[in-house]
C-alpha positions in Angstrom: -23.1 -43.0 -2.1 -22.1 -39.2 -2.8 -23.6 -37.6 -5.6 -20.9 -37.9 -8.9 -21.6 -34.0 -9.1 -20.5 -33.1 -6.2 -16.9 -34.5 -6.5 -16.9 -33.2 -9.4 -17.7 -29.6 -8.3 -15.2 -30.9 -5.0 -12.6 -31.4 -7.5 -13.4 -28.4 -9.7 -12.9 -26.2 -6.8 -9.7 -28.0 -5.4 -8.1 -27.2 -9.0 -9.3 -23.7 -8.7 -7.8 -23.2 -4.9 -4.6 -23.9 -6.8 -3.9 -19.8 -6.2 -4.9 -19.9 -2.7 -3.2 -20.6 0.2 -2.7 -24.4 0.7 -5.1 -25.1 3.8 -8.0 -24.3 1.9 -7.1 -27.2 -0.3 -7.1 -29.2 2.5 -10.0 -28.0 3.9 -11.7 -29.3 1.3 -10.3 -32.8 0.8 -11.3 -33.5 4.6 -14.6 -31.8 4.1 -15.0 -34.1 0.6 -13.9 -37.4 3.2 -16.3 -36.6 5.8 -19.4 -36.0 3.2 -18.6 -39.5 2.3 -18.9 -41.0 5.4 -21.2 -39.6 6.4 -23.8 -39.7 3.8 -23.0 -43.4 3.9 -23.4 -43.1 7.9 -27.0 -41.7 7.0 -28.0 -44.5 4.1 -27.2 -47.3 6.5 -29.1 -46.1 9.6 -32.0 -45.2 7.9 -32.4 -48.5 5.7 -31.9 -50.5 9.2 -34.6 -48.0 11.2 -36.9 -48.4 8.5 -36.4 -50.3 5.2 -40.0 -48.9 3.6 -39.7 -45.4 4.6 -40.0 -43.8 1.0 -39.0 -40.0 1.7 -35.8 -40.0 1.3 -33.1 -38.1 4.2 -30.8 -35.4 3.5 -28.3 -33.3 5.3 -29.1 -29.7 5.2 -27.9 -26.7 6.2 -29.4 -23.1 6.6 -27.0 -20.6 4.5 -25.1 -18.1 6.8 -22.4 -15.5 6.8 -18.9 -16.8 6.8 -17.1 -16.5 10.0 -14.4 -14.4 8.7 -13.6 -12.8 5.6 -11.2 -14.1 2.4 -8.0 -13.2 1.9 -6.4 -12.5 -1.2 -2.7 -12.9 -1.6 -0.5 -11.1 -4.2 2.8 -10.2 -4.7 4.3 -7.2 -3.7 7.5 -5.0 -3.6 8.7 -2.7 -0.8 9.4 1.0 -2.1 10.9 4.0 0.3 8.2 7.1 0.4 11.1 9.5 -0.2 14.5 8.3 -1.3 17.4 10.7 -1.8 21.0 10.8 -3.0 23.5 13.3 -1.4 24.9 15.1 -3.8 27.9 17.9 -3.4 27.0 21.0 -4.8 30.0 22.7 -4.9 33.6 21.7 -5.2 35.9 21.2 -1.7 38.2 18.5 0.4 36.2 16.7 2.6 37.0 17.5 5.6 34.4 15.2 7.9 32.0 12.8 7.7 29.3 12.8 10.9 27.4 10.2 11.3 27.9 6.2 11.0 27.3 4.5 7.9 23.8 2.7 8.1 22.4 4.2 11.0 19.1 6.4 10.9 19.5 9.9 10.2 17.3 13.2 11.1 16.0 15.7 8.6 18.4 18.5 9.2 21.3 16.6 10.6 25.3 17.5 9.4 26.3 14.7 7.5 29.2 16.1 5.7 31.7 19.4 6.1 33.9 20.8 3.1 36.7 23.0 3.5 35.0 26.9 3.4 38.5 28.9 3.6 38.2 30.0 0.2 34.3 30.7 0.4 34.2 32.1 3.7 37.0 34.5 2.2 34.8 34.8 -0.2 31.9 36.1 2.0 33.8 38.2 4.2 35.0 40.1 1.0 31.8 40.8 -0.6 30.6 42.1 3.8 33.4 44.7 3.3 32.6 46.0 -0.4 28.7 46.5 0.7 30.1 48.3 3.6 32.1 50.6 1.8 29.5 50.6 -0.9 27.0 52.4 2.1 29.8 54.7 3.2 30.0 55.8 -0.5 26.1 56.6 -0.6 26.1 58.5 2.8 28.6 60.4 1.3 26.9 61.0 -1.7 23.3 61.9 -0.2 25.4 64.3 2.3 26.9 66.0 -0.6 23.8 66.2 -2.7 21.8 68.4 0.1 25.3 71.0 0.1 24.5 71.2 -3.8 20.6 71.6 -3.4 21.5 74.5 -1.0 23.8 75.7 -3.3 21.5 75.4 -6.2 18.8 77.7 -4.5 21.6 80.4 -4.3 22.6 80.4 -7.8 26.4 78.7 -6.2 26.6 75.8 -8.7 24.9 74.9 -11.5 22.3 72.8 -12.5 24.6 70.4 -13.6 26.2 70.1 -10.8 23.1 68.9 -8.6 21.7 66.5 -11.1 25.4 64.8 -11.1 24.8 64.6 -7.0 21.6 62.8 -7.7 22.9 60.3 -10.2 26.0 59.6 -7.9 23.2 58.7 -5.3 21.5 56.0 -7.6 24.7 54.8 -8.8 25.4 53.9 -5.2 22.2 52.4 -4.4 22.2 50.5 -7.4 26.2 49.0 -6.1 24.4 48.0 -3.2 21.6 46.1 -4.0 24.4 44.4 -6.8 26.5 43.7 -3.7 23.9 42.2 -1.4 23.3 39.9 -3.9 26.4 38.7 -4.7 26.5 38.3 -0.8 23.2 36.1 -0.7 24.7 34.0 -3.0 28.1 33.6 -1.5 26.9 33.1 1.3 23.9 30.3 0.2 27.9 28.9 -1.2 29.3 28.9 1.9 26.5 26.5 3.4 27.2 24.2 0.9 29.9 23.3 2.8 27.9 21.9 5.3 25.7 19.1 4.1 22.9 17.8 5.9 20.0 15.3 5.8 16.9 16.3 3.7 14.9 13.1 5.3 14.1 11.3 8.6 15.4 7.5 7.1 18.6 5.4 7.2 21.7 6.2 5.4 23.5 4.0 3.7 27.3 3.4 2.7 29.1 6.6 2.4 30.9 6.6 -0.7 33.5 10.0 -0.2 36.2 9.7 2.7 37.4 12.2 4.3 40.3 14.2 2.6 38.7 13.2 -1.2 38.1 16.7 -3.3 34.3 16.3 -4.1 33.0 18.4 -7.1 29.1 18.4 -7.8 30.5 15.8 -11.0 31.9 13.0 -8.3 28.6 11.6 -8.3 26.1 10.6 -4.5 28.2 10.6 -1.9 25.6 8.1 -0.1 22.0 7.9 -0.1 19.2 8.3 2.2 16.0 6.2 2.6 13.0 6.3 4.6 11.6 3.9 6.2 9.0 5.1 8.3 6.3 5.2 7.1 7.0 3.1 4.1 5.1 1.7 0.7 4.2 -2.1 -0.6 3.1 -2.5 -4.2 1.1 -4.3 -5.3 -1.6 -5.3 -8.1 -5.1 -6.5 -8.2 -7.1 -7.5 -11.5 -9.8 -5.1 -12.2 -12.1 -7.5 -11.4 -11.6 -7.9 -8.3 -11.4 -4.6 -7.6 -15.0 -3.8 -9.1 -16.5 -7.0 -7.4 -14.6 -7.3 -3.8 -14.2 -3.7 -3.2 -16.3 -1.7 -4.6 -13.9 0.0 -7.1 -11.6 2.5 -7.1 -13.2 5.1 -4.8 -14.4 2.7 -2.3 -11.4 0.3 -1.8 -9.0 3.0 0.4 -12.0 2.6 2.7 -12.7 -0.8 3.1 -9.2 -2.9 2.2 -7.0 -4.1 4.6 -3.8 -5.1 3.9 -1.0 -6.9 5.9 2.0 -8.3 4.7 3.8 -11.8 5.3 8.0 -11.2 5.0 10.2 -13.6 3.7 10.5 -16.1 6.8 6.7 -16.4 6.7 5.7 -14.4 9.7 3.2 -11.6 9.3 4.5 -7.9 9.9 3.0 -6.0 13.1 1.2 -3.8 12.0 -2.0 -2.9 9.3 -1.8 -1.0 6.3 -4.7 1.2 4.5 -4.0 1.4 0.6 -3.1 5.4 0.4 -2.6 5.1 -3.5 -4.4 4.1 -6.8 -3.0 4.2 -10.1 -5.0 6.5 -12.7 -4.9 3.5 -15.1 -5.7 -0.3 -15.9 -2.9 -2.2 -17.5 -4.4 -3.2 -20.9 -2.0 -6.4 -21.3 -2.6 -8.0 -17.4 -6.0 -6.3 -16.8 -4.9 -5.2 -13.5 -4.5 -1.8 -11.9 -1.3 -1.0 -9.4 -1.6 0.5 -6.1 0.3 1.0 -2.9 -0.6 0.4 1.0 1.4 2.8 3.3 2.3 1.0 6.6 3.9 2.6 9.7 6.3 0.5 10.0 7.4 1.6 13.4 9.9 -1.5 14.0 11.3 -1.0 10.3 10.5 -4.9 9.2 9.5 -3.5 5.8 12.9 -2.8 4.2 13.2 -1.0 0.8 13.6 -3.4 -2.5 12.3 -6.7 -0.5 9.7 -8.7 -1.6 6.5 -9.3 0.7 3.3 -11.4 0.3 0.0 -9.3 0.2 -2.8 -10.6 2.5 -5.5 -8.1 1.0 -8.9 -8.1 2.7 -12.1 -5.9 3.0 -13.4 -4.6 6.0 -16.7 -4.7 5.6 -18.4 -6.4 1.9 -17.8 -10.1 3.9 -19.8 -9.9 6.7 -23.5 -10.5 5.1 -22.1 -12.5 2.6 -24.6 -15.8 2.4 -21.8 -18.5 2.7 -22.0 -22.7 2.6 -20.6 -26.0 3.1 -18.9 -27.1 -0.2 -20.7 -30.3 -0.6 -23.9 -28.5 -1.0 -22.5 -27.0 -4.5 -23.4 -29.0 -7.7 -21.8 -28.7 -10.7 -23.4 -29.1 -14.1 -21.2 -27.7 -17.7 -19.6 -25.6 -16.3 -22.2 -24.2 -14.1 -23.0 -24.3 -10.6 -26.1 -25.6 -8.2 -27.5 -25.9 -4.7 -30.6 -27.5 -3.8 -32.8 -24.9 -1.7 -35.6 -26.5 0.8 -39.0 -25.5 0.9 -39.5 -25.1 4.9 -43.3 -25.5 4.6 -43.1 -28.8 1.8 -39.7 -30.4 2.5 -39.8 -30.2 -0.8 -35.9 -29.2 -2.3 -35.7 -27.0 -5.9 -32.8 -26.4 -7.9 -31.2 -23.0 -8.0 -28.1 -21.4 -10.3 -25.2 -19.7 -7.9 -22.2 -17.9 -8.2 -19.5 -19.1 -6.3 -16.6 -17.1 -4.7 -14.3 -17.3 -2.4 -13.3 -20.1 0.4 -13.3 -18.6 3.9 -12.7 -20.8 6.8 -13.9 -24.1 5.3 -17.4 -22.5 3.8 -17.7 -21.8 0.2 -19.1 -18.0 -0.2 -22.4 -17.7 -2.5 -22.2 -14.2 -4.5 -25.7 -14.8 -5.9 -28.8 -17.4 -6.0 -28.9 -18.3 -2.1 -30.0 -15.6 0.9 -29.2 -15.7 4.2 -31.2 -18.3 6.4 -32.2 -20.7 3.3 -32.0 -24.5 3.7 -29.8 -26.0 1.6 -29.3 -29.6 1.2 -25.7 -30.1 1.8 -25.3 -34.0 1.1 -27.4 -36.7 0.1 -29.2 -34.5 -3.1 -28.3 -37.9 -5.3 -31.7 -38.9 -3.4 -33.8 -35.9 -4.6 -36.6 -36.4 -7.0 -38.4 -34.1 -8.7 -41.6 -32.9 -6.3 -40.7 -35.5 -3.9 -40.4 -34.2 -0.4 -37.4 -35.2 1.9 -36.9 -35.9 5.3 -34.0 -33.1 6.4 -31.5 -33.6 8.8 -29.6 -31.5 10.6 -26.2 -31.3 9.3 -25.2 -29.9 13.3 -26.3 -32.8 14.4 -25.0 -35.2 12.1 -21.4 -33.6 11.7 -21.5 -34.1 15.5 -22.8 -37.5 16.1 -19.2 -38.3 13.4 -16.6 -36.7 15.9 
């Protein structure tokens, strides 16, 4: 009969896997069934073979890395890189709108045209004033080399010159004013013309054509990206100290896909690209954002995805084992470890993690390559050796 400690650590576990995905569960429950059998399999054939043997058999197992690493699931939100509102910035009638609500959009590309009589009148004033503005100072620079002439030779007076000279800076002076007023007329004018900022996909355009737009009427659509694009998500400090590493470890090893709404996974990986610089004090978590390519936009701003977080490379020397061979005593956890020489099992404390692919990982207490009794440690006595059995063999012999 299976050890009472077992199903309870069974049970335990099944309780905890209530935040894991729901095959794990299962995997258990089968796992829990077949034990049974099986160690009741093994109690029968032995007492028939040989009803005075006194060692008694066990299942055991030797401890090994899991055959693929945990997953972690959390919730997370879909967030544009770069989101923009276009916004007017000076006042005009719309005169045409370029592209087709919805569609995607190029950095650069005309979305928008104003009307630009009154600015390129505007423009083409300011071109003539700097103009005569530079006919003025020829002038003047002309008629300040007669006066210097003039001084030398007593003609005019000092006066005179020095009122040449100031006429001179008083020109240059209009022209440097002018050629600023033209910049900025002319930085006006392009206003007219409003393009795309961002590579992304435009939405609703809220202005039609022949509306007078002022920079007070508000976005006239917006603009998001899409490629490459953020999910957002948060982990419990935790597990980001014990799985990861911590903070400056986890952009290198975490993987991180995401399931959409219809249950299918998205295409393509992501690499988390951001950390926050804080823990939240109330959840004890810290928030951080993958960056996915997101080449076939599935990843749409504002959706919600589920998080399959893994790590790259802390699983793969993990020591991991069959469920059964976990005890559970107040609270605490045990597996019985088999002395290869004796057959003789002890007792050891572990610490348990994760479930990956039916085998329960061992964070601490077992190595790599250890026996562990994995059903039948109800028939363990203390310095008593036991006859092991090949859990291989015996897991095959019940298929």
């Amino acid at each position: 009969m299976l050890d009472n400690h077992v199903f309870l650590c069974y049970i335990n576990k099944i309780f905890t896997l209530k935040k894991h995905k729901e095959d794990d569960v299962k995997t258990f429950i089968k796992l829990a069934v077949s034990s049974l059998v099986l160690s009741q399999s093994i109690a029968i054939s032995t007492a028939s073979e040989n009803p005075r043997q006194a060692l008694p058999s066990v299942v055991v197992e030797k401890a090994s890395p899991a055959a693929s690493r945990a997953v972690r699931r959390y919730v997370g939100s879909v967030e544009a890189i770069n989101s923009v509102n276009i916004m007017p910035r000076i006042t005009g009638e719309l005169r045409k709108v370029n592209f087709t609500e919805g569609s995607l959009v190029k950095a650069g590309q005309l979305l928008y045209e104003l009307e630009d009589t009154t600015y390129q009148a505007a423009v083409q004033a300011l071109e003539a004033q700097l103009e005569a503005q530079k006919a003025t100072l020829e002038f003047a620079t002309t008629e300040y080399a007669r006066k210097y002439k003039l001084l030398k030779s007593n003609v005019v007076s000092t006066a005179a010159h020095e009122q040449a000279l100031m006429e001179i800076n008083v020109a240059k002076a209009n022209i440097k004013r002018l050629e600023a007023s033209l910049t900025d007329a002319r930085n006006t004018l392009s206003y007219t013309k409003i393009v795309s900022p961002i590579n992304g996909r435009i939405g609703k355009s809220i202005a039609s054509v022949g509306n007078l737009i002022t920079p007070q009427s508000g976005a006239m659509a917006d603009i998001q990206q899409l490629a490459p694009i953020y999910v957002k998500f948060s982990i419990s400090e935790k597990v980001l100290r014990r799985d990861f590493g911590g903070v400056n470890n986890i952009a290198a090893v975490a993987r991180v896909k995401a399931m959409l709404a219809d249950g299918k996974i998205a295409s393509e990986t992501a690499r988390i690209t951001l950390v926050d610089n804080k823990i939240n004090a109330k959840s004890n978590t810290i928030t951080m954002w993958a960056t996915f390519p997101n080449t076939k936009f599935e990843l749409l701003p504002g959706s919600f995805v589920t998080v399959l977080l893994t790590a790259e490379d802390n699983r793969s020397k993990t020591p991991s084992v069959l469920p059964s061979a976990v005890v559970m005593e107040n609270d605490s956890c045990f597996v019985w470890v088999l002395d290869n020489k004796n057959n003789i099992p002890s007792r050891r404390k572990v610490k348990i993690g994760d479930t990956v692919a039916g085998r329960l990982l061992i964070l601490d207490g077992v190595k790599n390559g250890e026996t562990v009794v994995v059903d039948g440690t109800h028939k363990i006595r203390p310095n008593t050796p036991v006859v092991p059995v090949d859990a291989k063999k015996v897991f095959t012999a019940g298929k």
